[in-house]
C-alpha positions as CSV (number, residue, x, y, z in Angstrom):
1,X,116.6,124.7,122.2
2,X,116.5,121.1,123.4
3,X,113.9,119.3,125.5
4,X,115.2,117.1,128.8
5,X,114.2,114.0,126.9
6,X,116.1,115.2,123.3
7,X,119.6,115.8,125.0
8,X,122.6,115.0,122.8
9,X,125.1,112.4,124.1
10,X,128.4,111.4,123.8
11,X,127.9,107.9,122.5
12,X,130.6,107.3,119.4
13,X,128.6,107.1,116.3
14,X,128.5,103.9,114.2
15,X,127.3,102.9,110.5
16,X,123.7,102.1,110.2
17,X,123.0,98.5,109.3
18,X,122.5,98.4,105.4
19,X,123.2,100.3,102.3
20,X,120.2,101.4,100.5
21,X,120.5,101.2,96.7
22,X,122.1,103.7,94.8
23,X,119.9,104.0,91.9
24,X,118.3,100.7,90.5
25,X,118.1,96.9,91.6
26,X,121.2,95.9,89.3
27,X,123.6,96.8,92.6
28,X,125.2,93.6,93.8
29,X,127.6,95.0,95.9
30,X,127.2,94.3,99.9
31,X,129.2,96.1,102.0
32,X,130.6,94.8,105.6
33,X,131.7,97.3,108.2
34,X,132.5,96.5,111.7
35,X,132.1,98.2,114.4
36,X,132.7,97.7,118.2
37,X,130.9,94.6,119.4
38,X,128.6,94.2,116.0
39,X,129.5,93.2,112.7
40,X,127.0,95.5,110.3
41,X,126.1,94.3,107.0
42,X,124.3,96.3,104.2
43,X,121.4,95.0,102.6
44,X,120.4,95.9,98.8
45,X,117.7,95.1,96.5
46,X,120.3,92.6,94.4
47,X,121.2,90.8,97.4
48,X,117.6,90.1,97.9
49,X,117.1,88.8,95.1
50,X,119.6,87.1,94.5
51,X,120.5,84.9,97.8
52,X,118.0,83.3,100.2
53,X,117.5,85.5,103.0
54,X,117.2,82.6,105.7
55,X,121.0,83.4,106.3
56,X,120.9,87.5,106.5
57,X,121.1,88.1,110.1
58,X,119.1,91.3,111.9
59,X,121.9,93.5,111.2
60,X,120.6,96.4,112.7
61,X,122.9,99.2,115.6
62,X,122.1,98.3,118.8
63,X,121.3,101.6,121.0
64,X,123.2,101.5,124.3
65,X,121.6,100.6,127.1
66,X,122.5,103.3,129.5
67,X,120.6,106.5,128.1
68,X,120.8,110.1,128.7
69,X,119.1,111.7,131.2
70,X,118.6,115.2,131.9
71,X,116.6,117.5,133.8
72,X,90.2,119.2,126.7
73,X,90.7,120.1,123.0
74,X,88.6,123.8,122.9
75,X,89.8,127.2,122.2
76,X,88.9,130.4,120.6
77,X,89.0,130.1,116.7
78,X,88.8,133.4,115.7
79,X,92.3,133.8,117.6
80,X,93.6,130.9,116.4
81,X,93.1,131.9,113.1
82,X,93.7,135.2,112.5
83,X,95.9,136.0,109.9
84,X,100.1,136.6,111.5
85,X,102.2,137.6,109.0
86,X,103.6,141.2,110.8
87,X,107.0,139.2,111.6
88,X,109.2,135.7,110.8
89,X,108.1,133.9,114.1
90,X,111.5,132.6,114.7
91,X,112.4,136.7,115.5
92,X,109.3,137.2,117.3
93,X,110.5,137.5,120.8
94,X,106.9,137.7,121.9
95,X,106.0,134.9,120.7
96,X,108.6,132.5,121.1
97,X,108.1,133.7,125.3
98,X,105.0,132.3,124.8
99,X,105.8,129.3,123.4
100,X,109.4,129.2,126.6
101,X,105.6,129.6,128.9
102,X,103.5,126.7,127.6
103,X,106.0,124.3,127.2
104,X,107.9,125.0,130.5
105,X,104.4,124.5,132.7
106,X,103.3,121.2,134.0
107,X,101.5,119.8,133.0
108,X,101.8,121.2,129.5
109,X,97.5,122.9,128.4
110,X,97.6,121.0,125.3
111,X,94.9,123.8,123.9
112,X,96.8,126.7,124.5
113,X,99.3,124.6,122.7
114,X,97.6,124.3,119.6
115,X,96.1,127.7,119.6
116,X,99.7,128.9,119.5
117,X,100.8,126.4,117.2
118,X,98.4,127.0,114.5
119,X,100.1,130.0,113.2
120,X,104.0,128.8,113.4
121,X,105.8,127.5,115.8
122,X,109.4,128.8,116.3
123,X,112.1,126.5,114.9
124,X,113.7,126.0,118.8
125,X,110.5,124.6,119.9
126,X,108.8,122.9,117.1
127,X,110.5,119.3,117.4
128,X,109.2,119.2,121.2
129,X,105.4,120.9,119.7
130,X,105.8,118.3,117.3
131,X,106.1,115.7,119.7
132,X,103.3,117.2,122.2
133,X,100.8,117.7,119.1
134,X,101.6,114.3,118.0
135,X,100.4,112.5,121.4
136,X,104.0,111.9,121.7
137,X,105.4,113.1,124.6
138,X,103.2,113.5,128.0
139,X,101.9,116.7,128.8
140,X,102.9,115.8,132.3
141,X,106.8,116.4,132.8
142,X,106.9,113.7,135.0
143,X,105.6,110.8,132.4
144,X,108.1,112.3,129.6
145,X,111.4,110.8,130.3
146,X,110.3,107.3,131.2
147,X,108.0,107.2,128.6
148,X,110.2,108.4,125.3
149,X,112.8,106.4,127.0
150,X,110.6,102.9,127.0
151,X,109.0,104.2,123.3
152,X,112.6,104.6,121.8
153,X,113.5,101.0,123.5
154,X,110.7,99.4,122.0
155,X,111.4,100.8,118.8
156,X,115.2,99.3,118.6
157,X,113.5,95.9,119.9
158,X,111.3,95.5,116.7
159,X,114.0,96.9,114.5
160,X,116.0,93.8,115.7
161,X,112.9,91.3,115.0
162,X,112.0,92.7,111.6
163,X,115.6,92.3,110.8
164,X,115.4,88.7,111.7
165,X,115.7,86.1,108.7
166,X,112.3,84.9,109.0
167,X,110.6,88.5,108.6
168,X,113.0,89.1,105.6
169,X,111.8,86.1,104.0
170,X,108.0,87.0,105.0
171,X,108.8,90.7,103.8
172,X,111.3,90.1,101.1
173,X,109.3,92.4,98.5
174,X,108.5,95.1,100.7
175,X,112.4,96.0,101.4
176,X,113.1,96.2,97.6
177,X,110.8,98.5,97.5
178,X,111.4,101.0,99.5
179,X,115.9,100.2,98.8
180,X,114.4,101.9,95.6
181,X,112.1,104.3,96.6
182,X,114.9,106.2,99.5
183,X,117.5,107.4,96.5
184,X,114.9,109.0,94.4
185,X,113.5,110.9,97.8
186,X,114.6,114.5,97.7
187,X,116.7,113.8,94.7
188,X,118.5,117.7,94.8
189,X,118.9,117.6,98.3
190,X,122.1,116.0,99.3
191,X,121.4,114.7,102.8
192,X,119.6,112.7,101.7
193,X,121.8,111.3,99.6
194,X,124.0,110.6,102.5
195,X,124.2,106.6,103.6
196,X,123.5,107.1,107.1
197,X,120.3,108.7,106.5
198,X,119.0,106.9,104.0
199,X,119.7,103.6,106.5
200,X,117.6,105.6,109.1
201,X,115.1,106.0,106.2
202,X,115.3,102.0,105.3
203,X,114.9,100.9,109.0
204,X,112.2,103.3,110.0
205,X,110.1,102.7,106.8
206,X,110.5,98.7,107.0
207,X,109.6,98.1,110.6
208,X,106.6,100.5,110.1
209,X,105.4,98.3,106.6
210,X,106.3,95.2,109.0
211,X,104.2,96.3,111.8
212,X,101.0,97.4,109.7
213,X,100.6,94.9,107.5
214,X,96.9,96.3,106.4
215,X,98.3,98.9,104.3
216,X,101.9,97.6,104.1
217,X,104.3,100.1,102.2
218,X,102.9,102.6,99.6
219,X,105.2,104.7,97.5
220,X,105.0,108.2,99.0
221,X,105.2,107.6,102.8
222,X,108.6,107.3,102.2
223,X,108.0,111.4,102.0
224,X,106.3,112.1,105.0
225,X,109.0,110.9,107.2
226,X,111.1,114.1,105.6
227,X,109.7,116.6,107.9
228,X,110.4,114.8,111.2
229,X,113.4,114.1,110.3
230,X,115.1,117.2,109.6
231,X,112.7,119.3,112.6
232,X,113.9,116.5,115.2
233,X,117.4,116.5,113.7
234,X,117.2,119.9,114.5
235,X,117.6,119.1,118.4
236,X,120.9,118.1,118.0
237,X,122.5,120.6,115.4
238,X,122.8,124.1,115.6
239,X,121.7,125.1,112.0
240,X,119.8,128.2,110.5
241,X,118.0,127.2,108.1
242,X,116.8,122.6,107.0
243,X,118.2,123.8,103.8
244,X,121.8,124.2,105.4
245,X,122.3,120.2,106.7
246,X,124.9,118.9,105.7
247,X,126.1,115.1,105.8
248,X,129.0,116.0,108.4
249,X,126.4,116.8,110.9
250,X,125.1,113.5,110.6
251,X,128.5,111.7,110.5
252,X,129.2,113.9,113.6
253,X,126.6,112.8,115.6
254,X,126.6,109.9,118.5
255,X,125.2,107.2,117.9
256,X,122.8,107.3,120.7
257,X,121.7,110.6,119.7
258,X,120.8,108.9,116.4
259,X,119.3,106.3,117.3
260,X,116.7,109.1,119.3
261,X,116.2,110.9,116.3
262,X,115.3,107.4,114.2
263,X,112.8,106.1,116.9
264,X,111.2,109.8,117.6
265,X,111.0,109.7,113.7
266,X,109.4,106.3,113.8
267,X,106.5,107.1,116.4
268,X,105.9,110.5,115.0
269,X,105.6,109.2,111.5
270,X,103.2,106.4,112.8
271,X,100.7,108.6,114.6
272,X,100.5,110.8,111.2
273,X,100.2,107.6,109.2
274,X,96.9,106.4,111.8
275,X,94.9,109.7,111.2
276,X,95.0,109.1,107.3
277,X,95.3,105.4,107.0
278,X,92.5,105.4,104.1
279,X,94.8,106.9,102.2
280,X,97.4,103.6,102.0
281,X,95.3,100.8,102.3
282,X,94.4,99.0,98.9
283,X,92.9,101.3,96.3
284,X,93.9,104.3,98.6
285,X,89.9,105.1,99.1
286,X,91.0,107.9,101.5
287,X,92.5,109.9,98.3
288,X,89.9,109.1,96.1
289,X,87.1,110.3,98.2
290,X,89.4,113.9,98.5
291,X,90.3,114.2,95.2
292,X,86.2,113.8,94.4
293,X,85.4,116.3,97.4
294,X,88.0,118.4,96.0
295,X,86.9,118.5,92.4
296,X,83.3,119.4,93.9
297,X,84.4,122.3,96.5
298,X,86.3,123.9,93.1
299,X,83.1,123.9,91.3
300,X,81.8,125.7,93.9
301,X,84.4,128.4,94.7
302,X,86.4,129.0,91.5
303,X,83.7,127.7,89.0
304,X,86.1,129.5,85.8
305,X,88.5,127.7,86.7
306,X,87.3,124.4,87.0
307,X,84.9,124.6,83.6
308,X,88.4,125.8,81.8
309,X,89.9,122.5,83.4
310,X,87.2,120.3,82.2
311,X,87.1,122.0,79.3
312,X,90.8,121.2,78.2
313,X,89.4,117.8,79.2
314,X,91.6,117.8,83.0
315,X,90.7,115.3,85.6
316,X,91.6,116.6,89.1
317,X,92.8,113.2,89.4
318,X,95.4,113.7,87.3
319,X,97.3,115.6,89.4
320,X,95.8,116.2,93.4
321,X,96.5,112.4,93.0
322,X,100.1,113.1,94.3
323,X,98.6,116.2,96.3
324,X,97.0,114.1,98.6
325,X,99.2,111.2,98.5
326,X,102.0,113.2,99.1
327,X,100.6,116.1,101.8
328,X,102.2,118.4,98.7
329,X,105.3,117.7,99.3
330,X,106.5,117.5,96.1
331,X,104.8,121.3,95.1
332,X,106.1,123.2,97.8
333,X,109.9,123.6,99.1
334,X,110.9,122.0,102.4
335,X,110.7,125.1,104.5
336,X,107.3,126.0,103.5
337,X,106.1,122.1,104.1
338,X,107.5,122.4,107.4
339,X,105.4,125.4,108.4
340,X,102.0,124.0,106.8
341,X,102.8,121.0,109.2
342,X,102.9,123.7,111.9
343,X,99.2,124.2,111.1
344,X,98.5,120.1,110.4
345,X,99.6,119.3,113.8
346,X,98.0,122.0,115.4
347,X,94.3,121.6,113.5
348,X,91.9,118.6,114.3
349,X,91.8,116.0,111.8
350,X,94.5,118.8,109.9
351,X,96.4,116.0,108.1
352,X,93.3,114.6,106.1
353,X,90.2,117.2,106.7
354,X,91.7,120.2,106.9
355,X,94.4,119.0,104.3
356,X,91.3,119.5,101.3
357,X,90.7,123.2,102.1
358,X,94.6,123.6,101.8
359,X,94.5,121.8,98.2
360,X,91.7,123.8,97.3
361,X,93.1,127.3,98.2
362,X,96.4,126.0,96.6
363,X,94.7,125.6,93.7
364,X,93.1,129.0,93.7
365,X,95.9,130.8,94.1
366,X,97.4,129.7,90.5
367,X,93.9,129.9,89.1
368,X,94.6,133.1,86.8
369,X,98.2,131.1,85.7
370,X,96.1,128.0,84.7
371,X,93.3,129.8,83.4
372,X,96.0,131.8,80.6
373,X,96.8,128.4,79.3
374,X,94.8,127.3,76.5
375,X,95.5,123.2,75.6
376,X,95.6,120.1,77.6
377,X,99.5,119.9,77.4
378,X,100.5,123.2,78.5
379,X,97.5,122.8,81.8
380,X,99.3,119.6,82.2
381,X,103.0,120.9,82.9
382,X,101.7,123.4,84.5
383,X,99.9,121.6,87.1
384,X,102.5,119.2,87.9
385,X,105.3,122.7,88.0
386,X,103.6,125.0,89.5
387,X,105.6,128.2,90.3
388,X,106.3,127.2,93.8
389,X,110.0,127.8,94.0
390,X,109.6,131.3,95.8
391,X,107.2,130.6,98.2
392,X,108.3,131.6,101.7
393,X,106.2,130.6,104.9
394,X,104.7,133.5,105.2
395,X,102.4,132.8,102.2
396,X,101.9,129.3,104.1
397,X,100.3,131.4,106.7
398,X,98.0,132.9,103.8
399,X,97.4,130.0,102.7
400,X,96.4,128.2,105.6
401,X,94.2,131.4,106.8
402,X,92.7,131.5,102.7
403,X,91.8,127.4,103.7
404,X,90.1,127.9,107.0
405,X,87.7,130.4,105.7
406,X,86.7,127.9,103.1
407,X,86.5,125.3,106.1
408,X,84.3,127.6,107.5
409,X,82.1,128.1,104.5
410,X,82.3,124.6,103.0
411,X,82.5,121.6,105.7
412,X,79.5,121.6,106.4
413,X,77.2,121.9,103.1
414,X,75.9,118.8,102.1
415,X,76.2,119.8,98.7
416,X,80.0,119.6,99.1
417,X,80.8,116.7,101.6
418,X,77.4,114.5,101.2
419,X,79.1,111.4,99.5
420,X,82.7,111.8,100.9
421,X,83.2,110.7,104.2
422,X,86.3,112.8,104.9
C-alpha cells in the first residue's frame, strides 16, 4: 500500500550516473550512455586514479521538476512488549486495521505508533512507519507532501555539487572506496548486483561521506542502507517476499520514482547514521564501548558461557566487532534484519542501546552450540557462521522480547553500564 507522498509515476527511467566497479580497482573501462537532455558518464575506481578529476563533470540524473502529487514519546511497556508470535503480521487482519487507523489519522499519535511498531509492522505499511519513526515524514498530513517533496529536491541539489570536479578532487579517495565496497555488498543476492542499484548505492553513500566529513565513509555503512532500500522499493513493486526482487523491477521503474526511492533512502539512512555516530568516527569509540558492555552483561547472564570463551582464549572483540558495526547484518538473513529494524525504529535509542541487549540475547541463544566446541578454531568459525540460515521473524520477535527483559534487568546496574556511556 502506497503513501500520497510515495506514488509511482510515469517518468521514463534513465541510467544512473556511474558504473560502480565490478570487482577490484584494475577496471579501466568508462562507460558513456546518453540519455534525453544529459549525457551520463560512469565513474570507476581506475578512472580515478588514473586521470585528474578537474575535468569529470557532475554526471549525476536530474529528477524532473514537475513531481507527483497525490492525495509525547510515553506508552504502556508491558503492551508494547509482550511477546506476538500467534500469527505472521502481514496476515493479521487485526492488526494491519490498526496500523490502516494510525496512519490514516491526522495528525498521526507518534506513540501509538511505536507501541504498534515494536512488535512488526505489516510489510504494506512499513516503508511509511519507517519514514514516520525515522522523523521523516510529518505526523501532520498537511506538512508531508511539501516537505518530502523539498527533502527529495535538496537531496538531487547536493548530488549535483558533490559530483562537481572540485569535490571529486577534495574526495577522490572516499569514492574508491566505496566503488569497492558496493560489489562485495550482498554478494549472493543478485539485485544487488544490478548497475542501477549499485549507482543508487554509489550516489547515496558519497554525498552522505561528502556531507559528514567527521566520520567520513567507514566500511559497513554501505550495509545499512540495504534495509531501506528494498522496504521503500517496496512502494513501488508489488512483490511477496525482499527475497523475490528482481533487476527487471528496477529497470522497469521511472525514473522519478527512482529518484524517490534514492533520496527517501538517503534521509532515512542519515537519521540512523546520527543516533550512532560514535560508532564511525575515528577509532569507532561507540563499538568499542558496546563490545566492552557486552562482554560484561555476558559475564553476568550466561557466566558458562563466557568463562568457556575466555577459556579458549576468545575476545568478544573478535567477532561482535562486525555485530555492532554492522547492526548484524551479516548473521542474520534479510527478512529477519528487516523485522529487528521493525523493533529499532520503534524502541528509544533502539539502534545503539537497545541494539546491546539484542547482541547479548543473540549470543545466548547459540550458547549450548558454542559451549560443545572445545578449541579456539572451531569457537572461531562458529562465531563468525552461526546457524542463522533458518531463522524466520518470528524468532526475531523472541529475540527482541528475550532482549528487553535483559534491558529491564541490566540498563540500569552500575555494575554493568558504569564505564560505558551507551
Amino acid at each position: 500500500m502506497q503513501s500520497n507522498v510515495c506514488s509511482r509515476t510515469s517518468t521514463k527511467s534513465s541510467p544512473g550516473p556511474g558504473k560502480a566497479l565490478r570487482q577490484e580497482t584494475n577496471s579501466d573501462n568508462q562507460i558513456s550512455n546518453v540519455s534525453k537532455s544529459l549525457k551520463l558518464t560512469s565513474i570507476s575506481s581506475s578512472d580515478l586514479k588514473n586521470r585528474d578529476t578537474s575535468d569529470l563533470k557532475p554526471c549525476v540524473p536530474v529528477p524532473n521538476s514537475e513531481k507527483s502529487k497525490n492525495d509525547n514519546k510515553e506508552s504502556s511497556m508491558s503492551n508494547r512488549h509482550h511477546v506476538y508470535v500467534s500469527k505472521d503480521f502481514d496476515e493479521d487482519s487485526s492488526r494491519i486495521k490498526k496500523f490502516e487507523n494510525i496512519i490514516n489519522s491526522n495528525p498521526i499519535n507518534l506513540s501509538e505508533l511505536e507501541k504498534l511498531s515494536w512488535k512488526g509492522i505489516p510489510k504494506s505499511y512499513r516503508a511509511v512507519c519507517w519514514k514516520l519513526l525515522s522523523d521523516y515524514l510529518p505526523l501532520k498530513k498537511e506538512l508531508q507532501e511539501k516537505t518530502i517533496e523539498q527533502k527529495r529536491n535538496s537531496y538531487w541539489e547536493s548530488v549535483n555539487e558533490c559530483y562537481s570536479p572540485t569535490f571529486l578532487d577534495l574526495n577522490h579517495d572516499t569514492l574508491r572506496q566505496i566503488l569497492n565496497d558496493i560489489p562485495r555488498m550482498n554478494p549472493l543476492v543478485p539485485i544487488f548486483q544490478n548497475e542501477t542499484v549499485q549507482n543508487i548505492f554509489q550516489r547515496v553513500l558519497y554525498v552522505w561521506a561528502v556531507r559528514h566529513p567527521g566520520s567520513g565513509y567507514v566500511q559497513g555503512i554501505n550495509d545499512l542502507l540495504t534495509p531501506f532500500f528494498v522496504v521503500f522499493l517496496i512502494d513501488y513493486i508489488q512483490i511477496a517476499n525482499y527475497t523475490e526482487i528482481e533487476a527487471k523491477d528496477i529497470e522497469n521503474l521511472p525514473q522519478e520514482s527512482l529518484h524517490q526511492l534514492e533520496a527517501d533512502c538517503y534521509w532515512c539512512m542519515t537519521k540512523l547514521l546520527d543516533r550512532i555516530q560514535e560508532n564511525y568516527i575515528f577509532s569507532q569509540p561507540g563499538i568499542q564501548k558496546k563490545i566492552s558492555a557486552l562482554e560484561e552483561l555476558m559475564k553476568r547472564i550466561d557466566r558458562t558461557l563466557y568463562e568457556h570463551l575466555k577459556k579458549n582464549n576468545i575476545e568478544f572483540i573478535q567477532f561482535a566487532f562486525r555485530w555492532m558495526n554492522n547492526l548484524l547484518m551479516r548473521e542474520i538473513p534479510l527478512n529477519c534484519t528487516i523485522r529487528l529494524w521493525d523493533t529499532y525504529h520503534a524502541e528509544p535509542f533502539g539502534f545503539s542501546d537497545f541494539h546491546l541487549y539484542v547482541c547479548a540475547a543473540f549470543l545466548s541463544r547459540y550458547s549450548k552450540n558454542l559451549i560443545e566446541e572445545k578449541d579456539f578454531q572451531g569457537l572461531m568459525i562458529l562465531l563468525q557462521n552461526l546457524p542463522t540460515r533458518n531463522l524466520k521473524t518470528s524468532d526475531i520477535t523472541l529475540l527482541t522480547a528475550e532482549a528487553y527483559k535483559l534491558q529491564v534487568m541490566f540498563a540500569n546496574s552500575p555494575s554493568h553500564t558504569s564505564g560505558h556511556n551507551l
